[in-house]
N, C-alpha and C positions, 0 to 999 in steps of 0.2 A: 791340252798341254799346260795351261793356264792352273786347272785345277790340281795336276801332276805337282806344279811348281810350291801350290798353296800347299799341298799335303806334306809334300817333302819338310817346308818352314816349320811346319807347327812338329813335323819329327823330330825336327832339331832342335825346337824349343822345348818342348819333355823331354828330351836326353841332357840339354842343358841343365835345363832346373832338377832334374833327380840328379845328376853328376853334383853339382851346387850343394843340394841337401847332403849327399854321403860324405863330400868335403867339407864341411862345415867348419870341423876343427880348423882349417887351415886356412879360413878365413876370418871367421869372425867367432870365439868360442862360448859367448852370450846366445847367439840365436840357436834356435833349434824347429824345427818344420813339422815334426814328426816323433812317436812315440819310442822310435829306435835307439834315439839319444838316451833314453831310460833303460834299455835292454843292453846291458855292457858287460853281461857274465858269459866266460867263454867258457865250451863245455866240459870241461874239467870242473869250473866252480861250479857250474851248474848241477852235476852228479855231487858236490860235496853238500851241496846245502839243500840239497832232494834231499840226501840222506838224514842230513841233519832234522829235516822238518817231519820227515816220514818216522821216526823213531818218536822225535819226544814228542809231536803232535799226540797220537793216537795213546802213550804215556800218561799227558799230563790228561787227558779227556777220561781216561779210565778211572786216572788216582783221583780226580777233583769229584768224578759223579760217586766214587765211594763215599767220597765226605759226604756229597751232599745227601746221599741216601743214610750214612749212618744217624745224620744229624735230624733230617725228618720221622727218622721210625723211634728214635728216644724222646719222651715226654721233658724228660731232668735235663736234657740238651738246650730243646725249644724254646722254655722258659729264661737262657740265660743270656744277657745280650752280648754276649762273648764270641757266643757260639752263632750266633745271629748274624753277628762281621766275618766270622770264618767262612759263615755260608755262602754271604755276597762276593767273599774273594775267590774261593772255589767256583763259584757262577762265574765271575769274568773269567777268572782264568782256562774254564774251559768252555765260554763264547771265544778266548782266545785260540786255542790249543784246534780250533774249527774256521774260524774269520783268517786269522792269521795265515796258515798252512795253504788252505784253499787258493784265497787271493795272492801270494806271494808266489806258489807252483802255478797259478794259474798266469801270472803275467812274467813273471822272469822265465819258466820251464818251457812253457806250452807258448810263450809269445802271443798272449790272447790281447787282442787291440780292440777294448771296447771304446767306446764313447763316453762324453765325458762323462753326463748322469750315472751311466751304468760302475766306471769305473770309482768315482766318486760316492757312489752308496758302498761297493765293498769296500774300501780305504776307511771310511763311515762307521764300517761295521769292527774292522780293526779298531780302529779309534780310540772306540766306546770300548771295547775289549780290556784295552791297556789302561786306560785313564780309569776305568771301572777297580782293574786289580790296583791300581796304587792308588785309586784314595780311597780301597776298602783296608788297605794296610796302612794311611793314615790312620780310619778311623780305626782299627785296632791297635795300633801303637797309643791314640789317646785313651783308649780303655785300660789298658796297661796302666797309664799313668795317673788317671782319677784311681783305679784300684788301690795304688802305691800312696798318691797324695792325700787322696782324701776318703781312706779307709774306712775311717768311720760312718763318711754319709754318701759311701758309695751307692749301696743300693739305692738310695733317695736320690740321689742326682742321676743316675743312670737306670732307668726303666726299663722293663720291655718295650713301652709305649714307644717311648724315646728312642730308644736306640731303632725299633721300626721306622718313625721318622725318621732318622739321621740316617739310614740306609735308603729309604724313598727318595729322599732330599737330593744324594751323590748320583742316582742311578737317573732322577730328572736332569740334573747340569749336568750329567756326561755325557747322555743324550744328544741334548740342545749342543751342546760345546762339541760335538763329534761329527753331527752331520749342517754343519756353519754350511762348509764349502757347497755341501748340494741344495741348500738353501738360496746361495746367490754369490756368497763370501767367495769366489774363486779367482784367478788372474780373465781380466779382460783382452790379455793381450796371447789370443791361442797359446804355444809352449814358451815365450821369450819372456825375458824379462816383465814384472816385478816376479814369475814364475818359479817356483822352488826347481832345482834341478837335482833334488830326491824324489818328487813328487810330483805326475805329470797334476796340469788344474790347479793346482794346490799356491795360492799367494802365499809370497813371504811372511808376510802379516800376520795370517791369521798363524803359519806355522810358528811365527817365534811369540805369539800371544801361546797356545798350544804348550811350546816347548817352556816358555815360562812359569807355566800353570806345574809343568810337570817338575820343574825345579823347583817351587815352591814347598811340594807338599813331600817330596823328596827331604830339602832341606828340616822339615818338621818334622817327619820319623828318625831322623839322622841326630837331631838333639832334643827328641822324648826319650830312646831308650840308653844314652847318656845319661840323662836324670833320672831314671828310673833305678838303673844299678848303683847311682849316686845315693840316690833315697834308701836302698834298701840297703848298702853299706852302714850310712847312717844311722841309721835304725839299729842298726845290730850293733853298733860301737855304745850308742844310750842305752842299752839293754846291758851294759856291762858285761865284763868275759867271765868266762866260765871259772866256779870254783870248784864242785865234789861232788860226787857222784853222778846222780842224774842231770845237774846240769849242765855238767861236763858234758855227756852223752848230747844232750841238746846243742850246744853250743858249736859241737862236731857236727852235727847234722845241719846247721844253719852255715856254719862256712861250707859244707858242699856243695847247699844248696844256690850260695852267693857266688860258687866258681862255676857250677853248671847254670845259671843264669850268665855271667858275665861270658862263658863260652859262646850262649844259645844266640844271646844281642849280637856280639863280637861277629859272627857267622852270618847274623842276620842283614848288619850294616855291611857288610864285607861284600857277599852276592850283592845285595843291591848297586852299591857302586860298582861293580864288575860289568854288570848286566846294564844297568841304566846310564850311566855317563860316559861310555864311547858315544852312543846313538845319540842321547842329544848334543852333545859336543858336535858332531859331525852337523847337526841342524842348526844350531847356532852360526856356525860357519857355513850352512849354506844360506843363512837368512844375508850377509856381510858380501860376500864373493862368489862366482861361480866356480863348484866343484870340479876336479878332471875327471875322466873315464876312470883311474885308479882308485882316488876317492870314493867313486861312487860304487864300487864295486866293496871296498873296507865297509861303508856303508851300508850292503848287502850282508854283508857276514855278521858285521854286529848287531843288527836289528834280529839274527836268529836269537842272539842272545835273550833279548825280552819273551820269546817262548821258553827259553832255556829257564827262567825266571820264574813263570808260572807253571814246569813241570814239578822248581824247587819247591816253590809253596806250600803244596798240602804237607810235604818233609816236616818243615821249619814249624807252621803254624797248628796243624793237626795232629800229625801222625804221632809227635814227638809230647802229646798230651795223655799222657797216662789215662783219664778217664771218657776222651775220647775212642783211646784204642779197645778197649773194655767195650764200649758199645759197639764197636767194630767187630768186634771179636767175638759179642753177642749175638751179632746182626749174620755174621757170616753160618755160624753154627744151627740158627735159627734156619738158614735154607736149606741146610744141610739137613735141619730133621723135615723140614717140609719136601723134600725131593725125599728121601729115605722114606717117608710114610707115603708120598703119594707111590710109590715103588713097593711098597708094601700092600697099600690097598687094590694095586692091579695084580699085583700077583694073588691076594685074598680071591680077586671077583675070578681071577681064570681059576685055581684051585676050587671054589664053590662050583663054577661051573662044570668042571669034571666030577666033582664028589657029590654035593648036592647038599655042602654042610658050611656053615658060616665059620671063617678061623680069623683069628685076628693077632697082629704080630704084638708080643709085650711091650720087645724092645722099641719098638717105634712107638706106641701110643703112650710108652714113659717120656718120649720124647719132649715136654710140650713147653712154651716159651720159658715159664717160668723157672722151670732146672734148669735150662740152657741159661738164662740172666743171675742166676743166683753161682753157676758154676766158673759164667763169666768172669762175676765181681771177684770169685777168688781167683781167678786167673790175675783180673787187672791188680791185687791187691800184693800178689807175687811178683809184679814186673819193677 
């Protein structure tokens, strides 16, 4: 009877403390017990932002390995440290386009409750993803602007060497800076306060050092490529306007090129604030206050934005490069005679094997890199 009585107590004490936990709101809306408090998308959002991630996931992962393959099979790419920072942005972007999608369907969709290590390495892996793509589009915003400034002793100031370090250098502190929290840097106080309430583990601290870091380098693409259309205004007004014939022609083709730059910047700065400053605004405020369930949920939807971000990418920084697209375009036709000839030479080996005579296809074996690149460049010279 005794033992009946003890069983019954401790019933009612788990139905307490789980009733306690799911009310929480209405006691106290600092605490939190559990991983639930973070899961607040109902499932209508849930199918929106599946959807969302499922499209431009698998999108920006397609379009960023094209760059990155166009950029490895051209020799005149490799060498240019332009192309170098393009590369590293296409790399985060599609660590993110994988890190992002995964962990995000995996803990808002699926309800997946790992622990803290576990969930703290893929937030890690996001991390590094995003901090990787935006200070690899610092450092190309500063290439832009040594290009612009100091034209002259560009190539000398900016190496291949160099520019390989200054992409080593980003991809070490993003690293270090990305996985703090599963180092040690996390809230000591399981999900409560100083605990971020975007982010289960995740200290205030280290997120508003984080979300600092990312305003920072933010604020420094946002007035390089201001000075850059500044400069190259400049420049064209000291060159004096156009007088007769041919340099009239010139003079026309220099303000075009001053309006499709000023559009391409304009575009550029544009997405980024679209994309980057809901989400950290929302982090800022939850470094300050604790978020509601609505918040936290606006919070869910703008954070698609920064995939949204790295689908834009290869658009903005590659695709939109004339002599990029030309090795693209190189690169594509090139598999095209490689699948054509290897298609050719199975059909050779079955036709010998019926006839008993060696044939070989003209058209295919005209195929071979080199008409492909040279037919290229007049494609690219046409666009």
């Amino acid at each position: 009877m005794e033992n009946k009585l003890e069983q019954d107590q401790e019933a009612t004490t788990v139905l307490y403390s789980n009733l306690s936990t799911q009310n929480i709101s209405t006691t106290d809306k600092s605490l939190c017990y559990s991983l639930q408090c973070y899961m607040v998308l109902t499932t209508q959002e849930q199918k929106a932002i599946s959807s969302i991630c499922f499209l431009a996931g698998p999108v920006t992962f397609l379009a960023n390995i094209l760059v990155l393959l166009t950029i490895a099979s051209s020799t005149a790419l490799r060498r240019r440290p332009s192309y170098l920072f393009i590369s590293s942005l296409a790399l985060a972007d599609m660590f993110a386009s994988c890190f992002f999608t995964i962990s995000f369907l995996d803990f808002h969709l699926l309800s997946q409750r790992d622990d803290a290590n576990l969930y703290l390495f893929k937030l890690g892996g996001v991390t590094m993803a995003f901090t990787g793509s935006v200070g690899s589009l610092l450092l190309t915003a500063l290439d832009r602007y040594l290009c612009i400034y100091q034209a002259s002793n560009y190539k000398l100031l900016l190496t291949r060497t160099r520019a390989k370090l200054a992409i080593l250098l980003l991809w070490c502190v993003t690293i270090i800076l990305s996985f703090l929290p599963l180092m040690g840097w996390r809230c000591k106080t399981w999900l409560d306060r100083p605990c971020s309430r975007l982010f289960p583990y995740v200290d205030r601290h280290y997120l508003a050092s984080w979300t600092g870091l990312q305003l920072v380098m933010l604020f420094l693409i946002i007035v390089a490529y201001p000075l850059i259309l500044w400069k190259a205004n400049r420049h064209e007004a000291n060159m004096g306007g156009p007088k007769l014939g041919r340099q009239s022609v010139k003079g026309q083709a220099r303000m075009r090129m001053d309006i499709q730059l000023a559009h391409t910047f304009s575009l550029i700065l544009l997405i980024l604030a679209i994309c980057w400053l809901p989400v950290l605004s929302f982090m800022l405020v939850d470094v300050r206050v604790t978020l509601t369930n609505k918040q936290q949920r606006m919070f869910a939807f703008c954070s698609t934005l920064c995939l949204v971000n790295s689908c834009v990418n290869p658009l903005l920084y590659a695709l939109r490069c004339r002599e990029l697209r030309g090795e693209m375009l190189a690169l594509i036709e090139c598999c095209k005679a490689c699948r054509e000839h290897a298609l050719g030479h199975t059909h050779g080996q079955i036709t010998d094997s019926s006839s008993g005579k060696k044939s070989k296809n003209p058209a295919v074996s005209g195929s071979n890199p080199e008409i492909v690149s040279r037919s290229a460049d007049r494609q690219q010279n046409s666009i």
